[in-house]
C-alpha positions as CSV (number, residue, x, y, z in Angstrom):
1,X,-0.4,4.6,-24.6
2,X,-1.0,3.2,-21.3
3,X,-4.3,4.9,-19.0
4,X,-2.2,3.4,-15.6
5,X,-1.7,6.8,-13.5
6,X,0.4,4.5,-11.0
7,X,2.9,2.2,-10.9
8,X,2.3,-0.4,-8.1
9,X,5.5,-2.1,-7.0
10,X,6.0,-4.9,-6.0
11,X,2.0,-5.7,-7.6
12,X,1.5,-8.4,-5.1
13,X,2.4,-7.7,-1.2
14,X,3.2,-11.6,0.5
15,X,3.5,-11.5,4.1
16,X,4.6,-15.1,5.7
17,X,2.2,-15.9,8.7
18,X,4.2,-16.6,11.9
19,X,2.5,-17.7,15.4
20,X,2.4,-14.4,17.7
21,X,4.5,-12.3,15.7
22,X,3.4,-9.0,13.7
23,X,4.5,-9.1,10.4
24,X,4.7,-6.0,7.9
25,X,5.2,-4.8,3.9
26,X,5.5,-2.1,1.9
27,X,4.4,-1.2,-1.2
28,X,5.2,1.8,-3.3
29,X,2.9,3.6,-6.1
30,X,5.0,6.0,-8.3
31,X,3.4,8.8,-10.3
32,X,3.6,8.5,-13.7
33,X,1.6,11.2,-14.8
34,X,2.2,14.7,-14.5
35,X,-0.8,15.7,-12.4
36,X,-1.4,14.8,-8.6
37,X,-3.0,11.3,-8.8
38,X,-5.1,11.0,-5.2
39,X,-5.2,7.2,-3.6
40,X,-7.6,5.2,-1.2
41,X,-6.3,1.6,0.2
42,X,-8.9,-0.6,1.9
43,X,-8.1,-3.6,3.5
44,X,-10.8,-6.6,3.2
45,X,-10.4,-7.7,7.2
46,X,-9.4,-4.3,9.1
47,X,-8.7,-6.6,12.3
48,X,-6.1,-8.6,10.8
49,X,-4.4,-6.1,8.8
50,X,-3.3,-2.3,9.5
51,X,-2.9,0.0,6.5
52,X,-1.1,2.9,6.7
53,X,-1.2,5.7,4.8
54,X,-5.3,4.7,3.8
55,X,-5.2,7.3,1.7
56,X,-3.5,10.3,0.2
57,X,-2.4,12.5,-2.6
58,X,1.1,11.5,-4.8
59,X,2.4,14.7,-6.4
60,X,3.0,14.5,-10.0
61,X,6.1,12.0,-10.4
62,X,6.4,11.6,-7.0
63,X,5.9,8.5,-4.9
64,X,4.3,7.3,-1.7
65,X,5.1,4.3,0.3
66,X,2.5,2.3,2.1
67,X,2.6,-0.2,4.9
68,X,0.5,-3.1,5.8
69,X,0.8,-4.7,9.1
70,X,-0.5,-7.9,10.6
71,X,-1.8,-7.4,14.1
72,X,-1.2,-9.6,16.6
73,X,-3.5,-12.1,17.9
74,X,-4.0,-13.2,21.7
């Protein structure tokens, strides 16, 4: 039996880099447990990159999408 409270899809977020333009992903985590599973996304250079929901609850089989955007550099 697996101990993975959450499936991560896709497991790998690429995001092509493109000269003054904001670029964005999504990732989803799924449930798979039937207790509320509670989340924290940090991202390793918060001026870069925009995270959004950092954190939260996913109900029991539920899901929860979450964006990362690059910001824009002048």
């Amino acid at each position: 039996m697996s101990n993975t409270l959450l499936r991560i899809y896709p497991s790998e977020l690429k995001m092509p880099f493109e000269l003054r333009k904001s670029n964005s992903g999504c990732i989803e985590l799924v449930n798979k447990t039937d207790q509320r599973v509670a989340f924290k996304v940090k991202t390793t250079n918060p001026k870069k990159y925009a995270v959004r929901p950092t954190s939260g609850i996913v109900p029991p089989g539920g899901s929860c999408g979450i964006t990362s955007a690059s910001t824009l550099l002048h």
